[in-house]
Residue frames as a rotation matrix with the C-alpha (Angstrom) as fourth column:
UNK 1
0.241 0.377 0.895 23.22
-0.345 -0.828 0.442 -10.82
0.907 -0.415 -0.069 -15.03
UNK 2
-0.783 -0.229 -0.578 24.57
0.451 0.432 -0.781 -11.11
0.428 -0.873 -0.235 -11.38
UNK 3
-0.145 0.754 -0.641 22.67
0.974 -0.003 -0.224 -10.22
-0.171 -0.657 -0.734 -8.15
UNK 4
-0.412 -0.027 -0.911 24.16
0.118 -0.993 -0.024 -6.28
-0.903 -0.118 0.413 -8.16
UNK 5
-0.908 0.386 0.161 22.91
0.172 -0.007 0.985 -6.33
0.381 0.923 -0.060 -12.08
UNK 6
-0.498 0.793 -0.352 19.75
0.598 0.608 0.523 -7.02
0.629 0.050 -0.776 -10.95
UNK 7
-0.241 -0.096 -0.966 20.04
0.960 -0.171 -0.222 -4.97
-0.144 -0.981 0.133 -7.92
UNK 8
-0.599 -0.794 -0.109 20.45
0.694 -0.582 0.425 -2.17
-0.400 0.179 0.899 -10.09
UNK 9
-0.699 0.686 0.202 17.56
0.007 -0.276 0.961 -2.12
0.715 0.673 0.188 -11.98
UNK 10
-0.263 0.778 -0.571 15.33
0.946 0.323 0.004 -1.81
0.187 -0.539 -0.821 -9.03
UNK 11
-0.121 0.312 -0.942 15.44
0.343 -0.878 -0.334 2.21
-0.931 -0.364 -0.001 -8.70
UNK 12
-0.923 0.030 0.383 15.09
0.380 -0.064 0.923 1.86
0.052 0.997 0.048 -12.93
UNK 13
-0.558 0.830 0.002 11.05
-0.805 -0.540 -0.245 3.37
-0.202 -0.139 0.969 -13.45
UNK 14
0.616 0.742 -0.265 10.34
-0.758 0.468 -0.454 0.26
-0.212 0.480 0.851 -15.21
UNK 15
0.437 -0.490 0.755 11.48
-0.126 0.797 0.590 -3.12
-0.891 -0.353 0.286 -15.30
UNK 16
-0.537 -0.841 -0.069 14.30
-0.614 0.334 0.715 -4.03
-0.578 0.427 -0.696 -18.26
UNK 17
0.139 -0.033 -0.990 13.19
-0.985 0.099 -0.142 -5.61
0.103 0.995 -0.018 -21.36
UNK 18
-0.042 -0.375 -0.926 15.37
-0.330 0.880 -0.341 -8.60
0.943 0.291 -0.161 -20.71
UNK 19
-0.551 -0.082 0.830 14.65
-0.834 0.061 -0.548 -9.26
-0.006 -0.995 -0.102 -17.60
UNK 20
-0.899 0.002 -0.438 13.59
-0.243 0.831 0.501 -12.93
0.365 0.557 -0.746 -17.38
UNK 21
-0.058 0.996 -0.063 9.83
-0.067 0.059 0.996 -13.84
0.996 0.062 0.063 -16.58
UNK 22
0.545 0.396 -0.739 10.49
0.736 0.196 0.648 -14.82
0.401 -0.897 -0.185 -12.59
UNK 23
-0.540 -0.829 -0.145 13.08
0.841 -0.523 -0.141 -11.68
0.041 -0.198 0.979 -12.20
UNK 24
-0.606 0.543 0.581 10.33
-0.139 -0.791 0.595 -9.58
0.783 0.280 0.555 -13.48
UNK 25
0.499 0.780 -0.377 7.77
0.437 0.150 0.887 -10.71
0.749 -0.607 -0.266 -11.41
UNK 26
0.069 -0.379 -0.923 10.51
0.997 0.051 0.053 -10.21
0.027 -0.924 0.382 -8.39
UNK 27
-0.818 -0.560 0.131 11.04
0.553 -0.828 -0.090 -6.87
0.159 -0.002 0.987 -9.70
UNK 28
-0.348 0.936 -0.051 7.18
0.448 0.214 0.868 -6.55
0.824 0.279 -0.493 -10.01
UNK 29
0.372 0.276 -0.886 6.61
0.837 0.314 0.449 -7.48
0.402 -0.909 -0.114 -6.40
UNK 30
-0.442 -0.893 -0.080 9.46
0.872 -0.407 -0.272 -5.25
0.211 -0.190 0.959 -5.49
UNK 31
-0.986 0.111 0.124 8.07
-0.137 -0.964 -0.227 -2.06
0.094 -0.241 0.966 -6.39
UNK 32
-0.701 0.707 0.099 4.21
-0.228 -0.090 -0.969 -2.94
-0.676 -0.702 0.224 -5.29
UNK 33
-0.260 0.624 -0.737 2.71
-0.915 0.085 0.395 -4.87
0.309 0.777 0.549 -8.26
UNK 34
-0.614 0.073 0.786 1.48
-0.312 0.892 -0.326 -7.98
-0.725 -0.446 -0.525 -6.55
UNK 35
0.349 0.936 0.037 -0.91
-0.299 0.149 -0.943 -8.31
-0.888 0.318 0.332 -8.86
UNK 36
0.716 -0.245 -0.654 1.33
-0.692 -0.123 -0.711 -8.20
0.094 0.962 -0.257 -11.92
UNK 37
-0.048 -0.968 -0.247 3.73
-0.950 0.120 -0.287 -10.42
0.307 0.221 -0.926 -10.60
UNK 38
-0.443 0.290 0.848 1.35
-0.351 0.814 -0.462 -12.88
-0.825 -0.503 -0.259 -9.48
UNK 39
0.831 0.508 -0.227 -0.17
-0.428 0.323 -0.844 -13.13
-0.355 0.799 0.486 -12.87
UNK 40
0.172 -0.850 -0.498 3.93
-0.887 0.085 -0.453 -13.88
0.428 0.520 -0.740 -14.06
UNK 41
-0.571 -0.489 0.660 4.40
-0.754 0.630 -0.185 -16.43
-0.325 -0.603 -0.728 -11.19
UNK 42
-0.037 0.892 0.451 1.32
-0.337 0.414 -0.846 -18.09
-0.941 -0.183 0.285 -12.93
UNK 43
0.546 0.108 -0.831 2.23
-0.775 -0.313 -0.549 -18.41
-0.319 0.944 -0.087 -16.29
UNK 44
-0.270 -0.218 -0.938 3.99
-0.331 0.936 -0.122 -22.10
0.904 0.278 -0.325 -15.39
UNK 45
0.380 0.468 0.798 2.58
-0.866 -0.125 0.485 -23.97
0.326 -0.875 0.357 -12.96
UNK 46
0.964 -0.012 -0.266 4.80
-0.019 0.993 -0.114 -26.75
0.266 0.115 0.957 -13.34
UNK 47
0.112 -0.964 0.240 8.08
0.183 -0.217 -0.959 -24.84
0.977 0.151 0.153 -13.05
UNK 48
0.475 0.214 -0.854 9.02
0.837 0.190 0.513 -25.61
0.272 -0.958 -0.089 -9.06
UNK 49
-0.559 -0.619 -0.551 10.76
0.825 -0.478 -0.301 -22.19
-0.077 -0.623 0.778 -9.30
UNK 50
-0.571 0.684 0.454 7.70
-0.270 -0.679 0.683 -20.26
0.775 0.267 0.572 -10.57
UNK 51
0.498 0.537 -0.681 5.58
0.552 0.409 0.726 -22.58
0.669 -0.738 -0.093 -7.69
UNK 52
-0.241 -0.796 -0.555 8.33
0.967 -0.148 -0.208 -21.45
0.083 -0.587 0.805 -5.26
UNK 53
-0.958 0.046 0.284 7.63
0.059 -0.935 0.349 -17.49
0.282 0.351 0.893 -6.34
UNK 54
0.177 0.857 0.484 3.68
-0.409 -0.383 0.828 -17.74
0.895 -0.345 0.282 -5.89
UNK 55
0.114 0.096 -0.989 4.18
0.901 0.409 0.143 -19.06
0.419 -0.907 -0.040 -2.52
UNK 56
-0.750 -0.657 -0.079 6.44
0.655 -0.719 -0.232 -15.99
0.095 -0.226 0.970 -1.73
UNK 57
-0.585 0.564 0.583 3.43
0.210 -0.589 0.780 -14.21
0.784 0.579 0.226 -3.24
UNK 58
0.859 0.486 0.159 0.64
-0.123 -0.105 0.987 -15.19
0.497 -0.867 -0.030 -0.62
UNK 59
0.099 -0.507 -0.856 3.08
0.989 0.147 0.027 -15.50
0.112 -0.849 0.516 1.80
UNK 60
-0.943 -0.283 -0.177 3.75
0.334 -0.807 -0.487 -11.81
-0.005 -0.519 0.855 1.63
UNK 61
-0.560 0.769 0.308 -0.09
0.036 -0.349 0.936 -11.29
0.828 0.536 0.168 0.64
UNK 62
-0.909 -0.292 0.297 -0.60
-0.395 0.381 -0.836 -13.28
0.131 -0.877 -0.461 4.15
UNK 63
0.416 0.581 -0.699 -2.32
-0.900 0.372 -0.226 -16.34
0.129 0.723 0.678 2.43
UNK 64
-0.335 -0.735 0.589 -0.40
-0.836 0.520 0.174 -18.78
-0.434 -0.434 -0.789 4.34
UNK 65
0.127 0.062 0.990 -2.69
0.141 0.987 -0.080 -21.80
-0.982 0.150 0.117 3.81
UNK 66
0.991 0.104 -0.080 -2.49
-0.080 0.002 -0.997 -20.78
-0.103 0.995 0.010 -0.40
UNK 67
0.407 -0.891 -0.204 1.31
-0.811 -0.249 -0.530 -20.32
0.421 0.381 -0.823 0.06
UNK 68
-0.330 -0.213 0.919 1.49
-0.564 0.826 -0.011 -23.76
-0.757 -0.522 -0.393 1.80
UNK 69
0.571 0.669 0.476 0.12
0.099 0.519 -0.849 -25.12
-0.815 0.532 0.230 -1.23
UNK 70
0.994 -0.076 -0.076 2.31
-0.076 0.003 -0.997 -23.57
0.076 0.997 -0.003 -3.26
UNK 71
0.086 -0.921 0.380 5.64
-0.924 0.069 0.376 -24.41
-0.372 -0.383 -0.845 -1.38
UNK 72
0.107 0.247 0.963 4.15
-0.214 0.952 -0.220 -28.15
-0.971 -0.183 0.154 -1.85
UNK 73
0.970 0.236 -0.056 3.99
-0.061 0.016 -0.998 -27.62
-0.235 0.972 0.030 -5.59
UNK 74
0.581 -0.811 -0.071 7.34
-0.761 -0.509 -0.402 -26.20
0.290 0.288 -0.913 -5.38
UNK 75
0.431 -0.579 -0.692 9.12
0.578 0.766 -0.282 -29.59
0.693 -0.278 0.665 -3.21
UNK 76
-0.258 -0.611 0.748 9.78
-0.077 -0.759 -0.646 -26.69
0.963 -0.224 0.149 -0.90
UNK 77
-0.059 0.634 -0.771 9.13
0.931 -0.244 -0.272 -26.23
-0.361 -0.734 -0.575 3.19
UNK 78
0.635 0.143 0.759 8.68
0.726 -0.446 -0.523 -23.13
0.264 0.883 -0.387 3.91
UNK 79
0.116 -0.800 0.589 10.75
0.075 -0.584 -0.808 -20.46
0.990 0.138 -0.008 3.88
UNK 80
0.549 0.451 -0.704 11.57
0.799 -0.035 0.601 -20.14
0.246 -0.892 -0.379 7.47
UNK 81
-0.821 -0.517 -0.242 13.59
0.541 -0.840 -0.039 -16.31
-0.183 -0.162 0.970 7.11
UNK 82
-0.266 0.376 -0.888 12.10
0.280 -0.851 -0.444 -13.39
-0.922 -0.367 0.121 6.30
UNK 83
0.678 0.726 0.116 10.08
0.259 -0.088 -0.962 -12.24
-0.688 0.682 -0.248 4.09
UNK 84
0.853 -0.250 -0.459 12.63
-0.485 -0.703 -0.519 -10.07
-0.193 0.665 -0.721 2.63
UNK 85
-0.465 -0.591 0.659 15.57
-0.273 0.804 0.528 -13.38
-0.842 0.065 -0.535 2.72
UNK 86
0.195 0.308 0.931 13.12
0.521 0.772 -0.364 -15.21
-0.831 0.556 -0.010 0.74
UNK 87
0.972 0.232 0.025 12.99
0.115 -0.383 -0.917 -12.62
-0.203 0.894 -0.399 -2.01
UNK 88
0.143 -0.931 -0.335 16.71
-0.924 -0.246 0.291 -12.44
-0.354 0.268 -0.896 -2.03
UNK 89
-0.355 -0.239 0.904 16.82
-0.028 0.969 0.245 -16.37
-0.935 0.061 -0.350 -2.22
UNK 90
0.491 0.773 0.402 14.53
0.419 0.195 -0.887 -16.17
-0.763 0.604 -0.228 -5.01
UNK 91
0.764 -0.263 -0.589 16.75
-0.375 -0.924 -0.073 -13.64
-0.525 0.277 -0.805 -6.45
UNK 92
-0.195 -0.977 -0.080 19.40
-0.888 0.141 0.437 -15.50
-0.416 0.157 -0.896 -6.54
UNK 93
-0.458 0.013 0.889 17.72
0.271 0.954 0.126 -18.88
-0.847 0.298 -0.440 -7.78
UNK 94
0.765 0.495 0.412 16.16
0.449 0.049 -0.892 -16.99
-0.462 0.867 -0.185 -10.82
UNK 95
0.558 -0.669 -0.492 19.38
-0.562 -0.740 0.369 -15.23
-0.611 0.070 -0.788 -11.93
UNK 96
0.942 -0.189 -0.277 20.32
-0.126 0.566 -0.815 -17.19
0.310 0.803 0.509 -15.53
UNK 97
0.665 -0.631 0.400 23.22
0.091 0.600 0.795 -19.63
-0.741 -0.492 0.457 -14.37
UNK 98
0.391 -0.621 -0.679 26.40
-0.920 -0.288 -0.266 -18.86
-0.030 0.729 -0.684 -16.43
């Protein structure tokens, strides 16, 4: 799946089947499930790109000191673009590496 893949499925009603666990969550977030995509971003807390994702979370939730906690988890500063950068960055670091 590239980015435009990915891209695509955002005006979809529902996220894709195969969409992997931190794609979903992005796709989640995307159309206004914070909730649902914070329960996904939770589901490793060890993975520094799932840490990396709940930051994003309270960061957009605007939970700074929780999303400073979870940059730290993540080995991450933080993001210093925009909100809507980061979720592309993210985008592009959960997209399965060929």
């Amino acid at each position: 799946m590239t980015s435009a893949d990915f891209a695509a499925t955002l005006t979809a009603p529902a996220p894709p089947a195969q969409l992997p666990p931190l794609l979903r969550a992005l796709w989640l977030e995307h159309h206004g499930h914070w909730d649902a995509a914070h329960d996904l971003a939770q589901q490793d807390e060890t993975d520094r790109l799932a840490c990396w994702l709940h930051a994003y979370l309270h960061r957009r939730e605007g939970d700074l000191a929780n999303a400073g906690y979870w940059y730290r988890r993540a080995g991450r500063a933080r993001f210093a673009g925009s909100e809507a950068e980061e979720w592309q960055a993210l985008v592009q670091a959960a997209l399965p590496k060929e």
